[in-house]
ChimeraX commands (.cxc) that place a marker at each C-alpha (Angstrom):
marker #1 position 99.70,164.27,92.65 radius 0.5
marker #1 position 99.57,164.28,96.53 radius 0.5
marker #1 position 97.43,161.55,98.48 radius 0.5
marker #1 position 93.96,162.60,98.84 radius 0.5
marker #1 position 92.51,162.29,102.02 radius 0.5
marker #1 position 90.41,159.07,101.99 radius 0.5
marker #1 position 86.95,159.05,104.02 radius 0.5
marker #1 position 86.08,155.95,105.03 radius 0.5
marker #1 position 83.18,153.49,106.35 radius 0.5
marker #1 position 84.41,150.57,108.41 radius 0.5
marker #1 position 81.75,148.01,108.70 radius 0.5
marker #1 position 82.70,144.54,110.92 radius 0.5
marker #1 position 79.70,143.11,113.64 radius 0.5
marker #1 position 81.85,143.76,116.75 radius 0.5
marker #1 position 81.53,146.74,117.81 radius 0.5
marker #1 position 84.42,146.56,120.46 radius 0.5
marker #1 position 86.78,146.03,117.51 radius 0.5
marker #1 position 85.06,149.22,115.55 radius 0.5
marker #1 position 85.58,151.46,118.26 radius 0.5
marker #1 position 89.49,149.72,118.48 radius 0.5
marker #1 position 89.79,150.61,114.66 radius 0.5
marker #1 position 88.61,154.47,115.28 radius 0.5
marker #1 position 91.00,155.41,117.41 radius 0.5
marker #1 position 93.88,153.23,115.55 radius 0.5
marker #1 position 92.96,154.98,112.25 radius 0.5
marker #1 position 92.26,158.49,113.43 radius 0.5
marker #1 position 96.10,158.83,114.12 radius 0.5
marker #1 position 96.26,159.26,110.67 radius 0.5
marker #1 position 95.57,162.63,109.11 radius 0.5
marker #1 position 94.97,161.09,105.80 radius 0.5
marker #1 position 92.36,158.84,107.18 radius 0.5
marker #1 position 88.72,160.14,108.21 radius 0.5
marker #1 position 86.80,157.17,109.84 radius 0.5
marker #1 position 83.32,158.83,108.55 radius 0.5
marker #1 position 80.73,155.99,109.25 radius 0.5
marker #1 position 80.16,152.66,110.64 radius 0.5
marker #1 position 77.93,149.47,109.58 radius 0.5
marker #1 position 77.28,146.40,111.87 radius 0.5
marker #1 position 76.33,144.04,108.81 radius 0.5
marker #1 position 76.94,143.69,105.76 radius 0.5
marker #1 position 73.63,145.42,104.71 radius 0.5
marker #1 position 74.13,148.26,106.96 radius 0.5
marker #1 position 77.03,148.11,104.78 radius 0.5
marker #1 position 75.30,148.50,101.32 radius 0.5
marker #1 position 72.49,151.05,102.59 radius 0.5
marker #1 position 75.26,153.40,104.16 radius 0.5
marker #1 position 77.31,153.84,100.73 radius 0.5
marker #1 position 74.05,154.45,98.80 radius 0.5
marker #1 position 73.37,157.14,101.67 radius 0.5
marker #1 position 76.49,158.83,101.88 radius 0.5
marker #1 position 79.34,159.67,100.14 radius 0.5
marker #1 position 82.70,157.67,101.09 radius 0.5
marker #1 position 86.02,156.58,99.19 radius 0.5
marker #1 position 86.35,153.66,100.78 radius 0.5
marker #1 position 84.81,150.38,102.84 radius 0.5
marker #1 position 87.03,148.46,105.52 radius 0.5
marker #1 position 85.00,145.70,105.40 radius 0.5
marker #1 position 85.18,142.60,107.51 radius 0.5
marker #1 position 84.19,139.01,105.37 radius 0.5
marker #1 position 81.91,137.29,108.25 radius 0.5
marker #1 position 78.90,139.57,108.96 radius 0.5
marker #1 position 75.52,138.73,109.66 radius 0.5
marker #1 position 71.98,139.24,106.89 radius 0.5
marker #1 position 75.00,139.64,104.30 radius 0.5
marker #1 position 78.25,138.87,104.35 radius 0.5
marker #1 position 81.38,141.61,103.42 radius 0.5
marker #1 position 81.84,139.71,100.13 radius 0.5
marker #1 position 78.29,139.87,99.14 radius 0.5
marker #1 position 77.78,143.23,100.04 radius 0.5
marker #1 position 81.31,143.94,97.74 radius 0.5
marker #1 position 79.45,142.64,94.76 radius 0.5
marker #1 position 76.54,144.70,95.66 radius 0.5
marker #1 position 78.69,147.79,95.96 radius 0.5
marker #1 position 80.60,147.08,93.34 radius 0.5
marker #1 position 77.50,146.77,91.11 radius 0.5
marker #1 position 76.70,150.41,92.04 radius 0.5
marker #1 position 79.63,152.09,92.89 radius 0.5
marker #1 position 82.13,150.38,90.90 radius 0.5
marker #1 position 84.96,153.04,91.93 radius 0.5
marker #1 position 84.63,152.33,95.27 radius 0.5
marker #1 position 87.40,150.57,96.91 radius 0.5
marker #1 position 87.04,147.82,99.50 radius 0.5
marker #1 position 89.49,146.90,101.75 radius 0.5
marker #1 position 88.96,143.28,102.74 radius 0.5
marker #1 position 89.54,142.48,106.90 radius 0.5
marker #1 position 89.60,139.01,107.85 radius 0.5
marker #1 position 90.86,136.21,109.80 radius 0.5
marker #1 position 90.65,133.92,106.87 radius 0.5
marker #1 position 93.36,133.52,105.53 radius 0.5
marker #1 position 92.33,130.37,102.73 radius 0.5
marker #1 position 92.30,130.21,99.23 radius 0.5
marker #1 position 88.78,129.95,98.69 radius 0.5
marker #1 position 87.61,133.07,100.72 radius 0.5
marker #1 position 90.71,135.18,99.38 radius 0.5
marker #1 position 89.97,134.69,95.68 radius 0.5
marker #1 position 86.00,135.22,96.80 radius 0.5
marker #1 position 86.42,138.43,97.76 radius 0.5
marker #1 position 88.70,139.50,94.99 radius 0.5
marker #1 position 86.20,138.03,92.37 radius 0.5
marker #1 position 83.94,140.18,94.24 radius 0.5
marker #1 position 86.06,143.38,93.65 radius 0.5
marker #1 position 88.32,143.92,96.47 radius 0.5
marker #1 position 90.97,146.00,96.23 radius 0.5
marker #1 position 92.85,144.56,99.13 radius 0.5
marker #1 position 92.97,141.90,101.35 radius 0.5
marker #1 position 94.12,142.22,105.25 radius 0.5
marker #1 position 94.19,139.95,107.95 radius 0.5
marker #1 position 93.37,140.95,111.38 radius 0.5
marker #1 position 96.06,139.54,113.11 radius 0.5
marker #1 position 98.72,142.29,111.11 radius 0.5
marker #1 position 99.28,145.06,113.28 radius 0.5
marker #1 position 98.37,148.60,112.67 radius 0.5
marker #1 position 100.92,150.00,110.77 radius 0.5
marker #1 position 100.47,146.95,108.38 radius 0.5
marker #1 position 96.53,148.25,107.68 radius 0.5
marker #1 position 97.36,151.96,107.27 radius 0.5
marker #1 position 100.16,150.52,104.57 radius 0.5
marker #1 position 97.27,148.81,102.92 radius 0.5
marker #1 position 94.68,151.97,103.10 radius 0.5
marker #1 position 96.99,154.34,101.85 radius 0.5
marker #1 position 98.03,151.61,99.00 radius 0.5
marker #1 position 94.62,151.48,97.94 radius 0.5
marker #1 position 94.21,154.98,97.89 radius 0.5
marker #1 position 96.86,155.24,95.70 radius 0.5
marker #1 position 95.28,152.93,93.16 radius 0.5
marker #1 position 97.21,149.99,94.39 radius 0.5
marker #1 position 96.09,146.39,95.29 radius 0.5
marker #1 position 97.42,144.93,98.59 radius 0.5
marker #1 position 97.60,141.52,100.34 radius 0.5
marker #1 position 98.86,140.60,103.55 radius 0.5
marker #1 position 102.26,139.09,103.42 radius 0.5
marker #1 position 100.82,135.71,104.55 radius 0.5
marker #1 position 98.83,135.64,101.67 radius 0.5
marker #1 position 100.41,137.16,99.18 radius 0.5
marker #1 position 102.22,133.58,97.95 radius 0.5
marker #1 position 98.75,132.58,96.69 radius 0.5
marker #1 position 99.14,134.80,94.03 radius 0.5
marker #1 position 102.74,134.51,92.60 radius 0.5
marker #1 position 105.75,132.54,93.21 radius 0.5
marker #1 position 107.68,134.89,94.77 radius 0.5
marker #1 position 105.22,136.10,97.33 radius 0.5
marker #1 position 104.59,139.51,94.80 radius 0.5
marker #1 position 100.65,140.60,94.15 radius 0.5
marker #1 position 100.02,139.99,90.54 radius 0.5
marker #1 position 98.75,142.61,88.34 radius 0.5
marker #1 position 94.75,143.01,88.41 radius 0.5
marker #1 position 94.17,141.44,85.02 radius 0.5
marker #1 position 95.96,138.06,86.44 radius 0.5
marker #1 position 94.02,137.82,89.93 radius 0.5
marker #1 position 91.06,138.22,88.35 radius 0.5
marker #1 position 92.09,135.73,85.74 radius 0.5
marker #1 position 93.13,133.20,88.60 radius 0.5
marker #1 position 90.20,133.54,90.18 radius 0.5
marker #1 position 87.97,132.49,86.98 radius 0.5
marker #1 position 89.32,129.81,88.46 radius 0.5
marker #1 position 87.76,129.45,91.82 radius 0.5
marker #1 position 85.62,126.13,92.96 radius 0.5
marker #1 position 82.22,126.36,93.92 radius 0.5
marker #1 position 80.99,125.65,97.38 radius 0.5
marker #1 position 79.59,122.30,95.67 radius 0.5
marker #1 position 82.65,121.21,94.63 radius 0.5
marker #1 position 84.22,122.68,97.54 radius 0.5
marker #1 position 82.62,120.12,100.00 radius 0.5
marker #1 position 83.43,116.94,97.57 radius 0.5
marker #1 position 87.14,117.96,97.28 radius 0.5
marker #1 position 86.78,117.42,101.58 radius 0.5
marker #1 position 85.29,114.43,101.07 radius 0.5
marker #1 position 87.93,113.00,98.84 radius 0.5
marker #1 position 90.55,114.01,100.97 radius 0.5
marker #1 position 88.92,111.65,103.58 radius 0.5
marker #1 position 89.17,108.85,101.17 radius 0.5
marker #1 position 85.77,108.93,100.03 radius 0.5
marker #1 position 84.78,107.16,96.91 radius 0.5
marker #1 position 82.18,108.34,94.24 radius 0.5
marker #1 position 79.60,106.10,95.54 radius 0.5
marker #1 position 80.10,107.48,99.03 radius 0.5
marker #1 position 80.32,111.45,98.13 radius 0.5
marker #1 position 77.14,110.52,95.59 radius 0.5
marker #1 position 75.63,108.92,98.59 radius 0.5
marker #1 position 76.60,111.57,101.38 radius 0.5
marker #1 position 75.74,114.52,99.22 radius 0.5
marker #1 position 72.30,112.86,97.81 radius 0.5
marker #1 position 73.94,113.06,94.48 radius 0.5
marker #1 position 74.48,111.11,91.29 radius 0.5
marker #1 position 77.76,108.92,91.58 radius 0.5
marker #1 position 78.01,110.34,87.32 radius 0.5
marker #1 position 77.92,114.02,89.35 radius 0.5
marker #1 position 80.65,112.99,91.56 radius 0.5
marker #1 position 82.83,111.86,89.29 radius 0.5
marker #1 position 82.29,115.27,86.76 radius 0.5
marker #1 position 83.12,117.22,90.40 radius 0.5
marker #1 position 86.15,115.07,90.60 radius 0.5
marker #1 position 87.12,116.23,87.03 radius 0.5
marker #1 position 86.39,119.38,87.53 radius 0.5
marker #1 position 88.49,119.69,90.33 radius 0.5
marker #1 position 91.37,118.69,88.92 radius 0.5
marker #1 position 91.32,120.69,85.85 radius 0.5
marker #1 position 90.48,123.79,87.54 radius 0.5
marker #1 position 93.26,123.41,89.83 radius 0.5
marker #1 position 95.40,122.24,87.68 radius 0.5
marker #1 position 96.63,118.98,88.86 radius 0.5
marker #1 position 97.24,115.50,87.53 radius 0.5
marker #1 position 95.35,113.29,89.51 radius 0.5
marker #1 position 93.34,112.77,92.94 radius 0.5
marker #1 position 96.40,112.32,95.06 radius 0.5
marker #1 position 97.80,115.62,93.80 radius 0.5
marker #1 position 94.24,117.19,94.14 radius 0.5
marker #1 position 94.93,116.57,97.81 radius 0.5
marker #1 position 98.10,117.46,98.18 radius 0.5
marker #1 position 97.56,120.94,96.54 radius 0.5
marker #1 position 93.78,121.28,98.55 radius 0.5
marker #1 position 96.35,120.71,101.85 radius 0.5
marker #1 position 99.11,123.15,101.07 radius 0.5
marker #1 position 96.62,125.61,100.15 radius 0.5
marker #1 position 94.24,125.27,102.81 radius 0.5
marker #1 position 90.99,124.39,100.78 radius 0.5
marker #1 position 90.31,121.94,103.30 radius 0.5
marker link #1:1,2 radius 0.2
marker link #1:2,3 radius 0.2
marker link #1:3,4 radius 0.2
marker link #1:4,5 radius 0.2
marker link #1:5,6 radius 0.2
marker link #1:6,7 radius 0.2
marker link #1:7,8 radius 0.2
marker link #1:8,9 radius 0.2
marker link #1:9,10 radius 0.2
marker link #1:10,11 radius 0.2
marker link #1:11,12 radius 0.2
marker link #1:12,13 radius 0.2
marker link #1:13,14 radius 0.2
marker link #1:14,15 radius 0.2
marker link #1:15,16 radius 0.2
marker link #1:16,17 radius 0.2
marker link #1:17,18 radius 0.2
marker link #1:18,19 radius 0.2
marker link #1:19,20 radius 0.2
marker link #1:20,21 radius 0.2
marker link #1:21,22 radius 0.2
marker link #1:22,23 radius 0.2
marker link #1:23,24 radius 0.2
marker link #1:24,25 radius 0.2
marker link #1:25,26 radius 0.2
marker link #1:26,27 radius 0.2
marker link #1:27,28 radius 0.2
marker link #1:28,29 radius 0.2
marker link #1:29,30 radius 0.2
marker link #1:30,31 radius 0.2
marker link #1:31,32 radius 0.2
marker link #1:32,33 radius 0.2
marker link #1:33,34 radius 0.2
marker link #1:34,35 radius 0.2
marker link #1:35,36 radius 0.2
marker link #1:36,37 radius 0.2
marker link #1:37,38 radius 0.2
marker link #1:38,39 radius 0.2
marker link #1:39,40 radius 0.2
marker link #1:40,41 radius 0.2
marker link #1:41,42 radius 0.2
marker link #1:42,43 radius 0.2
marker link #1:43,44 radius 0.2
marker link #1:44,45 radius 0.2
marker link #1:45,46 radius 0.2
marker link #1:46,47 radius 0.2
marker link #1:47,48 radius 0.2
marker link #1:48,49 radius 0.2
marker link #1:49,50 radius 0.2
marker link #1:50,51 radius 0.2
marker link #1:51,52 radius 0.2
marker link #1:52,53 radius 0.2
marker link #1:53,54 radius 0.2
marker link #1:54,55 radius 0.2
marker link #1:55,56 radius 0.2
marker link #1:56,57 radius 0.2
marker link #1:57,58 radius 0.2
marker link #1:58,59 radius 0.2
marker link #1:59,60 radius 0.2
marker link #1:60,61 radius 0.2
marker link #1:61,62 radius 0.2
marker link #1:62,63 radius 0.2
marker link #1:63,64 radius 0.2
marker link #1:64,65 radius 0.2
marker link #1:65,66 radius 0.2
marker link #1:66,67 radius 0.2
marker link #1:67,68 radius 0.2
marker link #1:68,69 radius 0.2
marker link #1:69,70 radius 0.2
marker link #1:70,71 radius 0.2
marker link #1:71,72 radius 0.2
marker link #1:72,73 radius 0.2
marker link #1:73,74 radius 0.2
marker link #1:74,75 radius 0.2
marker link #1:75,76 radius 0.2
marker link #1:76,77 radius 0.2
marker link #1:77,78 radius 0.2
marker link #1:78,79 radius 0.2
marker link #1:79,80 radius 0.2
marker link #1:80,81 radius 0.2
marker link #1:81,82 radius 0.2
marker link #1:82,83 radius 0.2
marker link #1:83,84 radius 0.2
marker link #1:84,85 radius 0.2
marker link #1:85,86 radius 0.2
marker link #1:86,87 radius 0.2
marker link #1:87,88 radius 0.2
marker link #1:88,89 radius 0.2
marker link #1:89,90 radius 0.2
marker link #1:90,91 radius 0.2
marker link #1:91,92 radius 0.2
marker link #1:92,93 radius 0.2
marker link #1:93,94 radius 0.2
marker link #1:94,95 radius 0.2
marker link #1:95,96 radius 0.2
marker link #1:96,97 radius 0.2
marker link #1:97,98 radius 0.2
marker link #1:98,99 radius 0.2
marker link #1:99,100 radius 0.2
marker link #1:100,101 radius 0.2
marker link #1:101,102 radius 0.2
marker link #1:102,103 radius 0.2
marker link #1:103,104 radius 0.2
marker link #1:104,105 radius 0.2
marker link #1:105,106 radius 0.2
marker link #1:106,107 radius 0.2
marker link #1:107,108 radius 0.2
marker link #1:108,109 radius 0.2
marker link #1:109,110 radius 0.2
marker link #1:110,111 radius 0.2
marker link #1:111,112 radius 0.2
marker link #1:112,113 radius 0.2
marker link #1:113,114 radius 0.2
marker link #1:114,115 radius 0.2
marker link #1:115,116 radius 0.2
marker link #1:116,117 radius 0.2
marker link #1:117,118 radius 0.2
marker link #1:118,119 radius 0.2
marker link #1:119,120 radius 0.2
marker link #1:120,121 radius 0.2
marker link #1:121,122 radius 0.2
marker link #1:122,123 radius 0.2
marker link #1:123,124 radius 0.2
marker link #1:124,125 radius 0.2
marker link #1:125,126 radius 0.2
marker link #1:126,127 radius 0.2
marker link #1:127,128 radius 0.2
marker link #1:128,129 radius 0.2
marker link #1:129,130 radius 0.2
marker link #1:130,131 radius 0.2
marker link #1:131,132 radius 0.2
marker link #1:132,133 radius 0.2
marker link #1:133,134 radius 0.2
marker link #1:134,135 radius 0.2
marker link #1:135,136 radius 0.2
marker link #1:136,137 radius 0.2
marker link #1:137,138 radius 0.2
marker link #1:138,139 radius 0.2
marker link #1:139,140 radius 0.2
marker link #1:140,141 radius 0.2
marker link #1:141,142 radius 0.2
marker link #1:142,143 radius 0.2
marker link #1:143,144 radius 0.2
marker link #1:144,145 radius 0.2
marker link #1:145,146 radius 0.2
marker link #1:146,147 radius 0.2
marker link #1:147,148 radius 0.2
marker link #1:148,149 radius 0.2
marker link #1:149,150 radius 0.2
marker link #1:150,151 radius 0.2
marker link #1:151,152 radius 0.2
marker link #1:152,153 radius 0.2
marker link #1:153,154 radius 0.2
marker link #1:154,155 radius 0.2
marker link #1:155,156 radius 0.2
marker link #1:156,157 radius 0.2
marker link #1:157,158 radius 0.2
marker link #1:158,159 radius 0.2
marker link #1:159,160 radius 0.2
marker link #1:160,161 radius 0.2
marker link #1:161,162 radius 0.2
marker link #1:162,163 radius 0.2
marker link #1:163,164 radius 0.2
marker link #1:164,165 radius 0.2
marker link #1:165,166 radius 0.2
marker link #1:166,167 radius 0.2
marker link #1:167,168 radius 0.2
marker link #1:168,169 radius 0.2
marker link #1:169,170 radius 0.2
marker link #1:170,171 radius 0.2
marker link #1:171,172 radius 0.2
marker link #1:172,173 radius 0.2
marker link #1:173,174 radius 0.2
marker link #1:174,175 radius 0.2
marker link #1:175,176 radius 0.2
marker link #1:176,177 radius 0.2
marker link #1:177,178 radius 0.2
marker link #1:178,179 radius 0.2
marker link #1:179,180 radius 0.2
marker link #1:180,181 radius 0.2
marker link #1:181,182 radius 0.2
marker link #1:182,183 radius 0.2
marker link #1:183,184 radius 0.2
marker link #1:184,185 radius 0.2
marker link #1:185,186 radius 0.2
marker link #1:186,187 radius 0.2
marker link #1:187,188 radius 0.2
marker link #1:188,189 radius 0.2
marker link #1:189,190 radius 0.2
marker link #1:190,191 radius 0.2
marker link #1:191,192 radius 0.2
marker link #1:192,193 radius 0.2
marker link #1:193,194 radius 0.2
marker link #1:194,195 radius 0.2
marker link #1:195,196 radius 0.2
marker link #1:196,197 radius 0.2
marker link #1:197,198 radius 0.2
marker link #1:198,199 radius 0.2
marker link #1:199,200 radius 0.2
marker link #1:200,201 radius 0.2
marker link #1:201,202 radius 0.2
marker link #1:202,203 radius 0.2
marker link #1:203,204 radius 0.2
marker link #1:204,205 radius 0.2
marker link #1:205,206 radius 0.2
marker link #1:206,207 radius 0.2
marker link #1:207,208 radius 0.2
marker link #1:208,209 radius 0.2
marker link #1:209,210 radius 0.2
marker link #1:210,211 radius 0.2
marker link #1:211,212 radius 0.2
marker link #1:212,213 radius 0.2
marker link #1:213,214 radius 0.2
marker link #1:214,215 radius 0.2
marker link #1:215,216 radius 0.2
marker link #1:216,217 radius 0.2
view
């Protein structure tokens, strides 16, 4: 079956880079830039408005973000496929957005031709990452298949735990990330736990060591 042509709203909070992204994209037949949103709200309102195959959708906006608008999206339109654009390139926001339903996941340092590769993949049905963070999800560099993403990110730490697995990377004690977050030091230590079993890891030095490599902190 030939490639359908896929109409799409872009939706980042510079509108410089938008109007970059237009004229990029509309070198592509296959491509119809069809609408823009400056937030992610704009984001959500504009898909319930309109019809579109697909959102280019930055992570950092302002009211809501481009992973909370994905879930809300999602929620409604759960055909709709969102291509992630970022410059974050960690762990924790990747497996975010893909929890929340993204079908791809681009950085915005790749050039051009690397973003059309992605659109048309996901037009196809296809997931895509960026090269860069592709490794995240297999040893070889490979996507995995969307039943093991989603099952990796099951796996994803909260914001919570997020900030103690900082703090024990700066040495911190229970005590001191009980006392710093205005928590119980029995909390702290079940974060601690928690940490390590999610990620998989022996112990707190190897809780750092992986949190370094894979830029959690």
């Amino acid at each position: 079956m030939p490639e359908q042509k896929l109409k799409l709203l872009v939706a980042d909070d510079h509108r410089l880079f938008i109007e970059g992204l237009q004229f990029v994209l509309k070198q592509d037949l296959k491509i119809e830039v069809a609408g823009f949103a400056i937030n992610g709200k704009e984001a959500v309102e504009k898909c319930n408005s309109k019809d579109y195959d697909a959102v280019l959708m930055d992570v950092h906006m302002p009211i809501i973000d481009g992973i909370q608008a994905t879930i809300a999206i999602k929620q409604i339109y759960p055909n709709m496929k969102i291509i992630m654009l970022s410059t974050a390139n960690d762990l924790v926001t990747v497996t975010n957005a893909l929890k929340a339903g993204a079908n791809a996941y681009v950085l915005k340092d790749a050039g051009s031709a690397e973003l059309i590769r992605a659109l048309h993949a996901v037009n196809r049905g296809e997931i895509y990452f960026s090269a860069s963070i592709a490794h995240f999800f297999s040893k070889n560099g490979a996507p995995k298949t969307t039943k093991e993403y989603i099952h990796f990110s099951e796996n994803l730490i909260t914001t919570r735990e997020q900030s103690v697995l900082r703090l024990i990377a700066e040495g911190f004690t229970n005590q001191e990330i009980a006392d710093t977050l205005f928590i119980s030091v029995k909390t702290a230590d079940t974060h601690r736990k928690n940490l390590i079993a999610k990620l998989k890891v022996s112990n707190t030095a190897s809780l750092v060591k992986f949190a370094v490599q894979n830029k959690l902190i």
